[in-house]
KOLNU-677423 format. One record per residue (C-alpha): x negated, y negated, z negated; residue in one letter. Coordinates in steps of 0.1 Angstrom, whole numbers, padded with zeros to 4 digits, always signed. Each point is the difference from the previous one (the first is absolute). Example, Ala and Ser with C-alpha at 12.3 -4.5 7.8 and 13.67 -1.06 7.14 Angstrom:
-0123+0045-0078A
-0014-0034+0007S
***
This chain:
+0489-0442+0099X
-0026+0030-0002X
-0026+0004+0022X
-0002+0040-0007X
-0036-0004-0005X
+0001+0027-0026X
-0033+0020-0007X
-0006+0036+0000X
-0031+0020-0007X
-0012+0023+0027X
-0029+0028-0006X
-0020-0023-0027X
-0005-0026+0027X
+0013-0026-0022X
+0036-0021+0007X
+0013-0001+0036X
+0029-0017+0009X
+0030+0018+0010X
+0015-0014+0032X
+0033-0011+0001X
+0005+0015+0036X
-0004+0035-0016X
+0012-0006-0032X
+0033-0014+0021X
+0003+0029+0024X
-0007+0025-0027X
+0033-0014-0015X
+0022-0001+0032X
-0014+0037+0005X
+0012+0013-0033X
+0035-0021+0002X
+0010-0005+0031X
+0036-0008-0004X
-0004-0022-0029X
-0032-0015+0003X
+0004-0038-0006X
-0041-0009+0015X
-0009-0014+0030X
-0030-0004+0020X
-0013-0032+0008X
-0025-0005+0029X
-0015-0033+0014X
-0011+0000+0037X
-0034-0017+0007X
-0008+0015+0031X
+0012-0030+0021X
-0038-0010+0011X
+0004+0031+0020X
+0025-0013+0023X
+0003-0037-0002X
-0040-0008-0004X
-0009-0030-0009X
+0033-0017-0007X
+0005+0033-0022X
-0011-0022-0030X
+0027-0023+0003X
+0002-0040+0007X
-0028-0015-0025X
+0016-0024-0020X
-0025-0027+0014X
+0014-0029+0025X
-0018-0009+0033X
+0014-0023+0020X
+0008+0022+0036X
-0014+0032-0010X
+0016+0030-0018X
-0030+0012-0027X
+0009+0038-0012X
-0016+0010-0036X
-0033+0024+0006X
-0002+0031-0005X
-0017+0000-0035X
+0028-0020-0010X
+0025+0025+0011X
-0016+0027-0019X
-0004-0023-0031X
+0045+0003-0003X
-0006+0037+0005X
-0025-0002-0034X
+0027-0022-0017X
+0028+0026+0006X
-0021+0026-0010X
-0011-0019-0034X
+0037-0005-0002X
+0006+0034-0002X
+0033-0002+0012X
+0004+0027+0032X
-0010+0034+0000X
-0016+0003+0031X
-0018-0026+0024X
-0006+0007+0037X
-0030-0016+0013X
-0016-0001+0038X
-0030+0028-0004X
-0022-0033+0002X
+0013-0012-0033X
+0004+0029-0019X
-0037+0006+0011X
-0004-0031-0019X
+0021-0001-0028X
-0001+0037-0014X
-0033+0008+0014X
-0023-0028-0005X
+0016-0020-0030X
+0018+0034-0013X
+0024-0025-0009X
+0032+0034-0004X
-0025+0018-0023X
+0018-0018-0034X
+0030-0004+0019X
+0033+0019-0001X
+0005-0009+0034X
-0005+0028+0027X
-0022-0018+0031X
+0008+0014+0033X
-0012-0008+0035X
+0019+0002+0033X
-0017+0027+0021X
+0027+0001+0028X
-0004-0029+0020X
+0008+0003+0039X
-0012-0020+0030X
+0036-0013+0004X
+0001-0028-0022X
+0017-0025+0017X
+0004-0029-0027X
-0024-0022+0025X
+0026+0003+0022X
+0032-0015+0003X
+0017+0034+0001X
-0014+0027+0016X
+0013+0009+0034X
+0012+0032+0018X
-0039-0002+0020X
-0017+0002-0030X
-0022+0036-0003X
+0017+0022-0029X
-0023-0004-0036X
-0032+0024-0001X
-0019+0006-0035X
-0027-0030-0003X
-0021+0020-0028X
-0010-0033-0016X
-0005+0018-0032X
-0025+0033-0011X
+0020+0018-0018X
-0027+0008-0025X
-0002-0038-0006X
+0036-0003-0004X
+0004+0031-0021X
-0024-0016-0026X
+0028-0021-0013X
+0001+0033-0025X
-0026-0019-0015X
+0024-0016-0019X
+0004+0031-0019X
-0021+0017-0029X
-0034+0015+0014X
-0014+0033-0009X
+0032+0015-0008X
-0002+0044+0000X
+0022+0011+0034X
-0001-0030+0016X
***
């Protein structure tokens, strides 16, 4: 199976890598009736809504108690997918694509396109067993600056003329 990590030189700036994202919608553009790609995304924005079960059961046993994994340990399977290079795009909670393609510029080498979910409401009801005809219609929670989200362009070539 191929990663599409091919390389392309932009402007002198030395290799780049092409993402797959664009490469693939490039190709569904030019062909859309015959076009045999498909886009594959991976959702990691459930710390968002579920907090700190999010992460998932931890694998450790304690007698009485349910343990959930941290949250360093849900963002270390979001590192291994991405070193897997097996999706084309991976949607993170603005916290962890802060984290990811910010701090560790972990999509920089990667032809995986980073994106962060900017459109969270107040209305997430997962805490609840299902949300009832009382509860107050969803309002924008602005968790996330978009300049700090929009950095996730990180993950592409600097210094490049027009942009």
């Amino acid at each position: 199976m191929s990663t599409g990590k091919s390389r392309v030189t932009i402007s002198g700036q030395g290799a780049a890598v092409v993402k797959s994202l664009d490469r693939k919608l490039a190709a569904i553009h030019a062909n859309p009736s015959s076009c045999r790609e498909f886009i594959l995304a991976d959702a990691k924005d459930a710390d968002m809504a579920f907090g700190i079960g999010a992460p998932g059961q931890s694998p450790e046993v304690h007698s009485g108690e349910v343990q959930f994994k941290t949250l360093e340990e849900y963002r270390e399977q979001i590192r291994a997918i991405v070193r897997q290079g097996v999706v084309d795009i991976m949607l993170m909670s603005a916290s962890t694509n802060h984290a990811l393609t910010i701090r560790e510029r972990m999509f920089e080498d990667s032809a995986i396109t980073p994106a962060a979910r900017a459109n969270d409401t107040t209305d997430v009801h997962i805490a609840e067993a299902q949300p009832t005809p009382r509860s107050p219609p969803g309002r924008s929670a602005r968790p996330a600056l978009i300049t700090s989200s929009a950095a996730t362009s990180i993950a592409r070539p600097r210094s490049v003329p027009g942009r």
